[in-house]
C-alpha positions in Angstrom: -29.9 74.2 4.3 -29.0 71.9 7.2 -27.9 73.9 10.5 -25.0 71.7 11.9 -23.4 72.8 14.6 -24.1 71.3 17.6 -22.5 71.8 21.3 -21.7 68.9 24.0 -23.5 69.8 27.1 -22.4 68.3 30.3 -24.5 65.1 30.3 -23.2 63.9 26.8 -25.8 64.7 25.0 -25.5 67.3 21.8 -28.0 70.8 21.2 -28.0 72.4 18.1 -26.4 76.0 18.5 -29.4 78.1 17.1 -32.8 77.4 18.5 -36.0 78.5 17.2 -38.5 79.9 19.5 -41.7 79.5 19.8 -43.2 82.1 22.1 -45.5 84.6 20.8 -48.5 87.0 21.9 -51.2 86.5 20.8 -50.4 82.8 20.4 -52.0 81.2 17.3 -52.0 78.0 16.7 -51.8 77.8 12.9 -49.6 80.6 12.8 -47.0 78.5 15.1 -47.5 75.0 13.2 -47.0 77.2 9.6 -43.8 78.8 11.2 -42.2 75.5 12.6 -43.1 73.4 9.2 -40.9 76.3 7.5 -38.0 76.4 10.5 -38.0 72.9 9.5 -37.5 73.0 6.0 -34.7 75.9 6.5 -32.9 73.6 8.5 -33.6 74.1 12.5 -33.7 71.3 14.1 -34.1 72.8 17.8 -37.1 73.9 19.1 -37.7 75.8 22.2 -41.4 75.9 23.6 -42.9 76.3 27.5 -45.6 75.6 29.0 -46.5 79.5 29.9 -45.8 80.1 25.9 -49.2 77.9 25.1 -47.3 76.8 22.0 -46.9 72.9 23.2 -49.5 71.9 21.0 -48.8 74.3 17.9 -45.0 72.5 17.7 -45.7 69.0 18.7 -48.1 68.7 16.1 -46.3 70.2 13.6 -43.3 68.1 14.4 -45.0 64.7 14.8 -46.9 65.7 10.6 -43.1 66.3 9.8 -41.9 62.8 11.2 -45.5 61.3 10.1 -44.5 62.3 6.7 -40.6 60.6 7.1 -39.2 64.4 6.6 -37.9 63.8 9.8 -36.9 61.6 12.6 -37.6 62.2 16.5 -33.5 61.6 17.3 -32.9 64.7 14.8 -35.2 67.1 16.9 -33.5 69.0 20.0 -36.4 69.6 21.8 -36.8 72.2 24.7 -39.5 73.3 27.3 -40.0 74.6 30.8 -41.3 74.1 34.1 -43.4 77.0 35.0 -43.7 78.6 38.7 -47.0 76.8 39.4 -45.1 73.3 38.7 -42.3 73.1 41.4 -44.4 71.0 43.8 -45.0 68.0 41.2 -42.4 68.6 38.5 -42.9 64.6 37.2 -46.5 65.6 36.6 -45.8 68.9 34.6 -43.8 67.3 32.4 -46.1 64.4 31.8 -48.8 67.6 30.7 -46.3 69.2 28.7 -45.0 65.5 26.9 -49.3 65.3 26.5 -49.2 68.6 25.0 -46.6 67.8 22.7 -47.7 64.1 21.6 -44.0 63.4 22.8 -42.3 60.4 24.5 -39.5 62.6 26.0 -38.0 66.0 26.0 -34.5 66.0 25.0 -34.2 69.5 27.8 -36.6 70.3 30.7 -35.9 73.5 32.1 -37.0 75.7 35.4 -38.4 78.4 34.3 -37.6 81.3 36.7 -36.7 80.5 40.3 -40.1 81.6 41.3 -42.5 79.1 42.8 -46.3 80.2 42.6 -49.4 78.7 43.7 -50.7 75.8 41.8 -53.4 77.4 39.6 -51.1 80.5 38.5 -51.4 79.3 35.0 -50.5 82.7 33.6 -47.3 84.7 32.8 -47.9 87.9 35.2 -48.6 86.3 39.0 -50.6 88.4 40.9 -49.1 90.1 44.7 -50.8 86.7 46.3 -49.5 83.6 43.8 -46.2 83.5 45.3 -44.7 80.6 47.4 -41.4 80.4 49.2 -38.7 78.7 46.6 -37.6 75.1 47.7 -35.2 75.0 45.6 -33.6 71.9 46.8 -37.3 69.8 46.6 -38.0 71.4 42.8 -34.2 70.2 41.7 -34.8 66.9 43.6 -38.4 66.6 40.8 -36.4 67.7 38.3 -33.8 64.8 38.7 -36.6 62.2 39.0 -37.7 63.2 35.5 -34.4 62.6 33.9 -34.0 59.4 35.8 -37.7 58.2 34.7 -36.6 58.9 31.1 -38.9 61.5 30.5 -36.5 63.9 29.4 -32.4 63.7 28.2 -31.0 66.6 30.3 -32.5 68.9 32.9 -31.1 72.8 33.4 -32.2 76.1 34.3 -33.4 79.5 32.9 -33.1 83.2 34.4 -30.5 82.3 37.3 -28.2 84.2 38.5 -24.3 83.4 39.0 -25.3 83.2 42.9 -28.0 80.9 42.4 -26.5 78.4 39.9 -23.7 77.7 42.8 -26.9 77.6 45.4 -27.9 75.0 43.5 -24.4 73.2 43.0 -24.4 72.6 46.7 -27.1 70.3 46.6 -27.3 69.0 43.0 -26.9 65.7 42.4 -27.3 65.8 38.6 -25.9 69.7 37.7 -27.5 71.8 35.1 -26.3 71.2 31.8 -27.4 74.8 30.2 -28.7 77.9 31.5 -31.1 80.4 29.5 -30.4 83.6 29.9 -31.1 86.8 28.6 -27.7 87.7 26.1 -27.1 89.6 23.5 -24.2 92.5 22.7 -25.9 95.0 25.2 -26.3 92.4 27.5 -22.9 90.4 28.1 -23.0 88.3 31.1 -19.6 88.5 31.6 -19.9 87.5 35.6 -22.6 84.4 34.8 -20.4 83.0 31.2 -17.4 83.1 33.6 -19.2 80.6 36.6 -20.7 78.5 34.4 -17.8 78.2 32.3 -16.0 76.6 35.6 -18.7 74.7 36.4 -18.9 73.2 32.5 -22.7 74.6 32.0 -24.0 75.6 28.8 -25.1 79.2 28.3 -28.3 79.6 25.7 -28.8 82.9 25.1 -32.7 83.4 24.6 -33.9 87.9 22.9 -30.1 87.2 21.2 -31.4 90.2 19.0 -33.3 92.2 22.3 -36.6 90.8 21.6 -37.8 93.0 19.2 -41.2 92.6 18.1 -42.1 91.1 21.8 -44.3 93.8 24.0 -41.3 93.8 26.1 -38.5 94.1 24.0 -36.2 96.7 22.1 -34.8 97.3 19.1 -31.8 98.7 20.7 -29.2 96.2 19.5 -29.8 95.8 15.9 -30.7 99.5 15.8 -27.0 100.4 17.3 -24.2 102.3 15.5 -21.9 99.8 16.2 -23.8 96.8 15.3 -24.9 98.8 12.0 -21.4 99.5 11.1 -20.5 96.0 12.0 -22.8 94.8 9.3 -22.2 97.1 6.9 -18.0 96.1 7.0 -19.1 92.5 6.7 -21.8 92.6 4.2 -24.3 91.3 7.0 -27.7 92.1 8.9 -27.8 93.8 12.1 -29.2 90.9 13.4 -26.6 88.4 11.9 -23.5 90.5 14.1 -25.6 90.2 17.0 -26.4 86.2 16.5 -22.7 85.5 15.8 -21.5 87.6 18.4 -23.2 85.1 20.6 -22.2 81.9 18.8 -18.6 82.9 19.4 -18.9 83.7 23.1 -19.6 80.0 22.9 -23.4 79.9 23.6 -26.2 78.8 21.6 -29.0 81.2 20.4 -32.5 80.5 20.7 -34.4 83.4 17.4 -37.4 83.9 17.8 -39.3 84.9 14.4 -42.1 83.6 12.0 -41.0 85.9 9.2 -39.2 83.0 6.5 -36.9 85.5 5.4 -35.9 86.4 8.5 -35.8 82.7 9.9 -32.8 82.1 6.9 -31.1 85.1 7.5 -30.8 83.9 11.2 -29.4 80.8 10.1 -26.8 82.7 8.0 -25.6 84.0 10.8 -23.1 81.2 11.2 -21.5 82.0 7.8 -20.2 85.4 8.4 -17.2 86.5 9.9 -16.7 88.8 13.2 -12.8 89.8 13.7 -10.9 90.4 16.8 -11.6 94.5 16.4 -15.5 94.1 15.4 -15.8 92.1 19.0 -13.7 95.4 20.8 -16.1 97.4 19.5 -18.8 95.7 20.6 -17.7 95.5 24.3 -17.9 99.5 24.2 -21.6 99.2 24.0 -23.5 100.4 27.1 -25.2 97.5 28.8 -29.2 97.4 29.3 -31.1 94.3 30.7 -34.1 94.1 28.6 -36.2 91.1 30.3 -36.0 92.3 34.2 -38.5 90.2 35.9 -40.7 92.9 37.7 -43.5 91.0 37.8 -41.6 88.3 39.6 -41.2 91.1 42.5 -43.2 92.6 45.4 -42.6 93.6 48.7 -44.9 91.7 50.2 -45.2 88.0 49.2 -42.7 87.4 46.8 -39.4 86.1 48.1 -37.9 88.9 45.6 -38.8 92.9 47.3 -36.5 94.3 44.9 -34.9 93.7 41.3 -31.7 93.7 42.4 -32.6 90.2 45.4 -34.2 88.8 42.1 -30.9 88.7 39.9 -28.4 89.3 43.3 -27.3 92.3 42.0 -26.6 91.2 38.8 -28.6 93.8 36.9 
């Protein structure tokens, strides 16, 4: 099974629509190389991965034994990873680590992580009240750009910004984001944020597609919901299969996150089934809930963020 739909982002370049994630907790490397050589096999051909994860090394190894092996070439892989809060002084440098970590040449996306900046040795995923920094956003964009023009990555983009702070960051862009990773799924729409970046031509990847289940911090609230469970039930499909091609026809990619094989297919199988114009009424009944909120990106004292609400400008 060969996943082959593909999107053209803004810079020219294609992504596969579904992307497999590679964050877990506790993170194990074997576990993560087993996983990928099977997303492999099923067909994925884009990977997602960040520094914070720890799982660099995990997927770059198991990717480089794939292409060793002449399974696959480097120009099939789409692959992903992020600059973390403690990077924004010397993004050219982080992504030198990361390209290290991953026994890569290039990244084919290098995104920002949050629009947090934290002091250079917060090197973990909760900061504590003194790691943060004032955001430059201007001087972290400006890094980002110089990896893209040193060739060390294909595109460059963003992850957990807000509608407000995509157009901040229009205003002094040179090079505009070609995707943002968001939080999105069918109890969390982002109606407001697919709207601007649909006028600005940026690529919405929706990362928890499924509400992170199985994460510390997620919920089984979507698959687990009447009207996805009837959805499936109409269609012959998963819970989690509505809730993937729900996404995919909003026109955003999906990055699943699961080791499980059968799961990892039935994700994949998502693109085969069909939603109609009533099933996707339905679904835009369903309360909304933000899963991923970002407290620990908030404090009242240090943190350019004193409430939730000034970290996703009211968008929550």
């Amino acid at each position: 099974m060969r996943c082959n739909h593909h999107v053209r982002l803004n810079c020219g370049i294609t992504m596969p629509l579904i992307g497999f994630g590679t964050y877990s907790y506790p993170n194990d490397n074997k576990t993560t190389q087993i996983a990928v050589q099977n997303a492999l096999e099923l067909g994925y051909r884009h990977f997602d991965t960040a520094k914070i994860y720890g799982s660099e090394p995990a997927l770059g190894k198991a990717l480089n034994k794939a292409i060793y092996r002449g399974e696959i070439q480097r120009e099939e892989i789409f692959l992903t990873s992020k600059l973390w809060g403690s990077d924004h002084h010397d993004p050219v440098s982080a992504l030198k680590r990361t390209l290290k970590n991953l026994d890569m040449e290039y990244l084919d996306m290098y995104l920002v992580h949050w629009p947090v900046k934290l002091k250079p040795w917060v090197n973990y995923p909760v900061p504590n009240e003194d790691d943060f920094e004032n955001l430059d956003l201007e001087t972290t964009w400006a890094g980002m750009e110089k990896c893209l023009e040193m060739g060390l990555c294909r595109s460059i983009g963003v992850s957990n910004f807000s509608s407000s702070k995509i157009e901040w960051l229009l205003d002094f862009a040179n090079t505009p984001p070609a995707v943002n990773q968001v939080e999105m799924h069918p109890m969390w729409r982002q109606r407001k944020l697919r709207k601007i970046c649909g006028k600005h031509n940026i690529h919405v990847s929706a990362y928890s597609p499924l509400g992170g289940p199985g994460n510390a911090w997620g919920s089984t609230a979507v698959v687990n919901h009447p009207i996805i469970q009837s959805i499936a039930f109409k269609h012959n499909a998963t819970p989690p299969q509505v809730a993937l091609k729900w996404g995919l026809l909003k026109g955003s990619s999906v990055i699943v996150k699961s080791f499980n094989d059968e799961r990892m297919e039935e994700n994949i199988g998502s693109f085969d089934i069909n939603l109609d114009g009533e099933d996707m009424l339905e679904i835009e009944k369903m309360e909304e809930m933000k899963i991923m909120r970002g407290e620990f990106h908030v404090n009242e004292t240090t943190s350019p963020y004193k409430t939730i609400e000034e970290l996703w400008d009211d968008e929550i």
